[in-house]
C-alpha positions as a Python dict, from the first residue, in 0.01 Angstrom:
ca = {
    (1, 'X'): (0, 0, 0),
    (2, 'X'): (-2, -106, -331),
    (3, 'X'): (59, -442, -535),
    (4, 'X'): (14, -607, -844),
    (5, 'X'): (-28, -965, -939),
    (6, 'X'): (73, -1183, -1279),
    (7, 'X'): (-248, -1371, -1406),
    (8, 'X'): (-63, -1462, -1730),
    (9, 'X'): (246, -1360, -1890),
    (10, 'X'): (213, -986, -1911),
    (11, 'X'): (-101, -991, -1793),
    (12, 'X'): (-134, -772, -1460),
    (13, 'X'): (-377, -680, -1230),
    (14, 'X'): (-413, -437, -911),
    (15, 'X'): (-269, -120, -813),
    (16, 'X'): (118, -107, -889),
    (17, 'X'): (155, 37, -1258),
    (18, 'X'): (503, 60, -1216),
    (19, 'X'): (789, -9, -1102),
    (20, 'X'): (1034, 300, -958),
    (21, 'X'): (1386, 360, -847),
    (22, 'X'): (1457, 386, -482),
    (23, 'X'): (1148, 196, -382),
    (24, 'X'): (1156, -124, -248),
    (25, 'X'): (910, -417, -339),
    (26, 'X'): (826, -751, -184),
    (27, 'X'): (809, -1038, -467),
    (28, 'X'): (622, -1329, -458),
    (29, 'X'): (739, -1626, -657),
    (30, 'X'): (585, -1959, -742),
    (31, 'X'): (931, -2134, -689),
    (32, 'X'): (1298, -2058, -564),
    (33, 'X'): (1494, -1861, -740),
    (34, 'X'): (1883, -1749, -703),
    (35, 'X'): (1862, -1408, -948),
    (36, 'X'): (1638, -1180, -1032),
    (37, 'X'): (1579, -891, -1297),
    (38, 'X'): (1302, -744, -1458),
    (39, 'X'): (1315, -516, -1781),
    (40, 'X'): (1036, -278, -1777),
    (41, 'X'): (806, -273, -2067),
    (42, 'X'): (774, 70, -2243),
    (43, 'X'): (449, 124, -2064),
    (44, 'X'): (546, -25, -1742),
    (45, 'X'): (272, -249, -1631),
    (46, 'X'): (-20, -133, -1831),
    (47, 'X'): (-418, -55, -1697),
    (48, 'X'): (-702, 118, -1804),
    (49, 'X'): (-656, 334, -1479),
    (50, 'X'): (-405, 550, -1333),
    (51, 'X'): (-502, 680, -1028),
    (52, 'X'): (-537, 563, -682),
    (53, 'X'): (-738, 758, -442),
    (54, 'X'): (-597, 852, -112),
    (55, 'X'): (-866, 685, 179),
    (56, 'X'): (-1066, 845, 351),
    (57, 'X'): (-1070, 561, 590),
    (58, 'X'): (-798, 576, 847),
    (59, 'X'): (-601, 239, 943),
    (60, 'X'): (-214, 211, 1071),
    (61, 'X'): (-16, 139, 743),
    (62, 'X'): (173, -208, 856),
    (63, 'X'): (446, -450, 777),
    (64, 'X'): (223, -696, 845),
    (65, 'X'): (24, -695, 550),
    (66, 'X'): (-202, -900, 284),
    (67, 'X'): (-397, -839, -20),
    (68, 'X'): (-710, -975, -157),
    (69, 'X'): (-786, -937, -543),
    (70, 'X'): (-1179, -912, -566),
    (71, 'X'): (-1247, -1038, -928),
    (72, 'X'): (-1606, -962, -939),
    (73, 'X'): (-1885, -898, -712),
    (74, 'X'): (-2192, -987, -790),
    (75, 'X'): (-2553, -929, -700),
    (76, 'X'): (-2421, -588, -613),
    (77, 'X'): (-2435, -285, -914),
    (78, 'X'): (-2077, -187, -816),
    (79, 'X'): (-1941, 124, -1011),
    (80, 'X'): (-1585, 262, -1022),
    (81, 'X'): (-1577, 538, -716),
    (82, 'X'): (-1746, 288, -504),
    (83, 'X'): (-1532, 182, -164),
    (84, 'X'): (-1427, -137, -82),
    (85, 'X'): (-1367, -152, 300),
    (86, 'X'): (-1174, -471, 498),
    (87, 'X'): (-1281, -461, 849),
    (88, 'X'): (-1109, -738, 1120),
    (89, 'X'): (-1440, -757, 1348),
    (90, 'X'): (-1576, -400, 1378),
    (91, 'X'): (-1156, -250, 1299),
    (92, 'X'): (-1086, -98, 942),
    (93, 'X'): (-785, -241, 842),
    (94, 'X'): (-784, -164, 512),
    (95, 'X'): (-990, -8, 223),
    (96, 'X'): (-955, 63, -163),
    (97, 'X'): (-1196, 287, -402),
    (98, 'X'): (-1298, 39, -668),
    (99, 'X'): (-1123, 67, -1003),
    (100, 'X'): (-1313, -253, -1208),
    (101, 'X'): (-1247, -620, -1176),
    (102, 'X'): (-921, -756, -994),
    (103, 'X'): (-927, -450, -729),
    (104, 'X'): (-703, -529, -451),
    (105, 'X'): (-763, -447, -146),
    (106, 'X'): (-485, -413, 125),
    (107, 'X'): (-508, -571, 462),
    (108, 'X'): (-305, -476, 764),
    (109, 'X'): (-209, -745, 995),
    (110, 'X'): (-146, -693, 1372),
    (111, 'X'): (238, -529, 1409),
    (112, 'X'): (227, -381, 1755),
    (113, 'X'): (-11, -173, 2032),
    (114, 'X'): (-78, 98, 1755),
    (115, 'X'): (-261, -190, 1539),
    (116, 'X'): (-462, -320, 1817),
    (117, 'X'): (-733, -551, 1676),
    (118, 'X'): (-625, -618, 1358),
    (119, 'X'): (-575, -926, 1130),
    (120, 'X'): (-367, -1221, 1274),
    (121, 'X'): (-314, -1511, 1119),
    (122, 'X'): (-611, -1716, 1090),
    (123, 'X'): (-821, -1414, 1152),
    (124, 'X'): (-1070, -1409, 808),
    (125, 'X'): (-1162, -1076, 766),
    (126, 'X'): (-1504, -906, 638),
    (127, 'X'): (-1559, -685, 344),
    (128, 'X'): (-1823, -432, 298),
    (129, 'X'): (-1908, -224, -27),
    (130, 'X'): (-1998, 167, 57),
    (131, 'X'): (-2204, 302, -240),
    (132, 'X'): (-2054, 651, -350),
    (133, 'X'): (-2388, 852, -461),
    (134, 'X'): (-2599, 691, -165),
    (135, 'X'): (-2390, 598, 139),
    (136, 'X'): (-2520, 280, 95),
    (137, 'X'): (-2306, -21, 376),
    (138, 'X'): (-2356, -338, 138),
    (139, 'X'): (-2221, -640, 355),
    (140, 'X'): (-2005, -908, 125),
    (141, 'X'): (-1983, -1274, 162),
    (142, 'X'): (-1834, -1566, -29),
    (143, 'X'): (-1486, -1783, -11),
    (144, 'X'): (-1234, -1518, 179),
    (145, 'X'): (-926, -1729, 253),
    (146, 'X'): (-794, -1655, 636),
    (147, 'X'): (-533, -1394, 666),
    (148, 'X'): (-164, -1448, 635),
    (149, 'X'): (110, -1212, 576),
    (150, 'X'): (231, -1122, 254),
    (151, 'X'): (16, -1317, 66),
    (152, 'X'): (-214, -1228, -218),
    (153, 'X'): (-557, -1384, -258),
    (154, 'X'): (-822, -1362, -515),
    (155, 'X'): (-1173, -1430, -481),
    (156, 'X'): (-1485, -1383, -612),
    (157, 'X'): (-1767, -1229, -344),
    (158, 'X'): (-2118, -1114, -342),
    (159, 'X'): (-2410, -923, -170),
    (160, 'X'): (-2524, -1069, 157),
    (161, 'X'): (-2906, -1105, 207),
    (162, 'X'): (-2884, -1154, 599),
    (163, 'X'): (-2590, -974, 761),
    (164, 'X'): (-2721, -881, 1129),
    (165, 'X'): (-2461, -690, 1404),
    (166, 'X'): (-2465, -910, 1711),
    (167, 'X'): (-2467, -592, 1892),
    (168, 'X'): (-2485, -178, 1882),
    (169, 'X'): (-2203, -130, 1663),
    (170, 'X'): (-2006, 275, 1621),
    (171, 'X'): (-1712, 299, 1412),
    (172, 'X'): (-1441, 563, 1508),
    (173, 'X'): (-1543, 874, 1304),
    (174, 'X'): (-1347, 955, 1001),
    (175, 'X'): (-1163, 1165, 880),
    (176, 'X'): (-1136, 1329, 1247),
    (177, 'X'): (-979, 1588, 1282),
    (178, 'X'): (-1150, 1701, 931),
    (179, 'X'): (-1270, 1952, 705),
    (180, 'X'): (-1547, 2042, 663),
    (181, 'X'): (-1716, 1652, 605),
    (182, 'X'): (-1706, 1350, 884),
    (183, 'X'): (-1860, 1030, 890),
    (184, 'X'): (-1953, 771, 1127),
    (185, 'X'): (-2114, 408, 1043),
    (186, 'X'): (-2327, 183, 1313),
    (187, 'X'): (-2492, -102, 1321),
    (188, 'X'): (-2808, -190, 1468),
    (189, 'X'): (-2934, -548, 1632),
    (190, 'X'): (-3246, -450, 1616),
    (191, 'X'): (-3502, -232, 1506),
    (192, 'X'): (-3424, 101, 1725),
    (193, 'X'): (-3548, 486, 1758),
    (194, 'X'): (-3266, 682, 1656),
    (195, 'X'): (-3083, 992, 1734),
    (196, 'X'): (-2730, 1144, 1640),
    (197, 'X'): (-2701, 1552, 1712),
    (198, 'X'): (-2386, 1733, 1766),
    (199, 'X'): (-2310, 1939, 2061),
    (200, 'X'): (-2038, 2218, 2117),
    (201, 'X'): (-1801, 2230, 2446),
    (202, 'X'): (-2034, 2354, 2654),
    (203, 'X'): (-2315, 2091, 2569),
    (204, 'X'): (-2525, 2312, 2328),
    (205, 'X'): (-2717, 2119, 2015),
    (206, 'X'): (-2519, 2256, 1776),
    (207, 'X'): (-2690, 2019, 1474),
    (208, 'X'): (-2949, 1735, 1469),
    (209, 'X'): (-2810, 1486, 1220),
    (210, 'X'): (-3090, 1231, 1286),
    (211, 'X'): (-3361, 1121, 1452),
    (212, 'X'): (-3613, 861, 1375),
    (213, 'X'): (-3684, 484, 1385),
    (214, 'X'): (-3438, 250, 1181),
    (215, 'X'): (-3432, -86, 1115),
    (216, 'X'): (-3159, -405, 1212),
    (217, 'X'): (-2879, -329, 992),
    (218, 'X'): (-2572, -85, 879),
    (219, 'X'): (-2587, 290, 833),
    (220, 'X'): (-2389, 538, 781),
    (221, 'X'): (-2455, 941, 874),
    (222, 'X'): (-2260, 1240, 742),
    (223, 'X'): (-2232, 1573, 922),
    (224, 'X'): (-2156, 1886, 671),
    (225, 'X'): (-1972, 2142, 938),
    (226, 'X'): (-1907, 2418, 629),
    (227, 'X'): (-2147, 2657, 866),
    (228, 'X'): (-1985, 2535, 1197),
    (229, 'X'): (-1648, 2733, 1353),
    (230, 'X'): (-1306, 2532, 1405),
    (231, 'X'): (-1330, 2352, 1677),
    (232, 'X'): (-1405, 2090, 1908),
    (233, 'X'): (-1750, 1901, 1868),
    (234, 'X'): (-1927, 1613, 2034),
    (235, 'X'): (-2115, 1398, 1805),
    (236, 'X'): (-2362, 1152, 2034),
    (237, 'X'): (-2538, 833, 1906),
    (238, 'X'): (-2854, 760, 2130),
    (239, 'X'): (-3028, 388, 1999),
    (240, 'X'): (-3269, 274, 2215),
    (241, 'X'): (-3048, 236, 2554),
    (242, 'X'): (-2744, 233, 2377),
    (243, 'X'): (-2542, 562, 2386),
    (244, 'X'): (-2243, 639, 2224),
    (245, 'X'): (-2010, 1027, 2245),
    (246, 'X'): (-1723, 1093, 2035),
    (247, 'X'): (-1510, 1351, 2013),
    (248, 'X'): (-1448, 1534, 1663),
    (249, 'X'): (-1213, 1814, 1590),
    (250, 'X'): (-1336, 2078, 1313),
    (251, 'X'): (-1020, 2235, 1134),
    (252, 'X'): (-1093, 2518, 870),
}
């Protein structure tokens, strides 16, 4: 999903940089109108970038849809390859690899049983940076206007100091199935001893990916499987009491 936004006359921002034949686009307009044409520009709608990255964060692709424009963040030493991630509780519904100011971020809304969980109306949904070079989960707060569909929001947000999970908190590993990389974020409640291994089909400790005593807060572990056979893996979560298995499927 991608969009772009007039701040000014001819001055655009997001992730549209043009505008193409045989595709069809929602507009947006600030009053009623009963024609409409647009002449493209010789350089279509301009920016300093040209490529959008393909997610590696996987979310249902709905009709039900908004986007938020983040204009700055600040407190946070954001750099271009850095991920912007929308979440609606502890669901991705929607992520964007940060290209500079005005990034927009696309939102899914709730469309039917395959978007379980995602962003109704009302619903105001949470973004979290994920530093490229470190892995880094940087929570995000500031104004976020409530979800509604087909609308386009921009906002200004910044680093929280105190973001704590109410709970144990897994995410669904992604990419799965992969090659050869997967990744799984969780939150902790509380300070907690650790440990995420991977196990074969027939229960073997195939890798030990951590173990050791964390603090309250959001993590994020990536298991390397170059070495590993195609396959079917386990990958279990053990904090404190809490346990958590998922299945991950290996295909080289």
């Amino acid at each position: 999903a991608i969009s772009a936004h007039q701040l000014n006359p001819g001055e655009w921002i997001g992730s549209l940089f043009s505008f193409e034949g045989g595709n069809g686009y929602w507009v947006r307009v600030s009053q009623s109108i009963d024609d409409f044409s647009y002449i493209l520009p010789e350089d279509d709608l301009i920016r300093s970038f040209t490529h959008i990255a393909e997610s590696p964060y996987e979310y249902v692709q709905s009709i039900e849809q908004t986007f938020y424009f983040i204009e700055d963040i600040q407190n946070v030493n954001i750099e271009v390859g850095d991920w912007i991630i929308a979440y609606n509780g502890n669901t991705v519904v929607g992520a964007r690899e940060w290209i500079g100011p005005y990034t927009d971020i696309p939102t899914m809304g709730y469309m039917d049983e395959s978007t379980e969980g995602y962003c109704e109306s009302g619903d105001i949904p949470r973004f979290v940076v994920e530093k490229a070079i470190t892995g880094d989960i940087i929570e995000l707060v500031g104004s976020i206007p409530a979800f509604e569909n087909n609308m386009l929001y921009t906002m200004i947000l910044g680093a929280s100091n105190v973001y704590i999970p109410n709970d144990f908190e897994v995410s669904i590993a992604y990419p799965n199935p992969f090659n050869p990389v997967t990744n799984i974020e969780y939150g902790l409640p509380k300070e907690s001893n650790v440990s995420i291994a991977v196990y074969d089909v027939n229960g073997k400790m195939v890798e030990q990916l951590l173990n050791k005593k964390q603090d309250l807060g959001y993590y994020k572990v990536t298991w390397d499987a170059r070495e590993h056979a195609t396959g079917l893996y386990f990958i279990k979560l053990i904090a404190g009491e809490y346990q958590n298995t998922q299945k991950v499927m290996l295909v080289k």
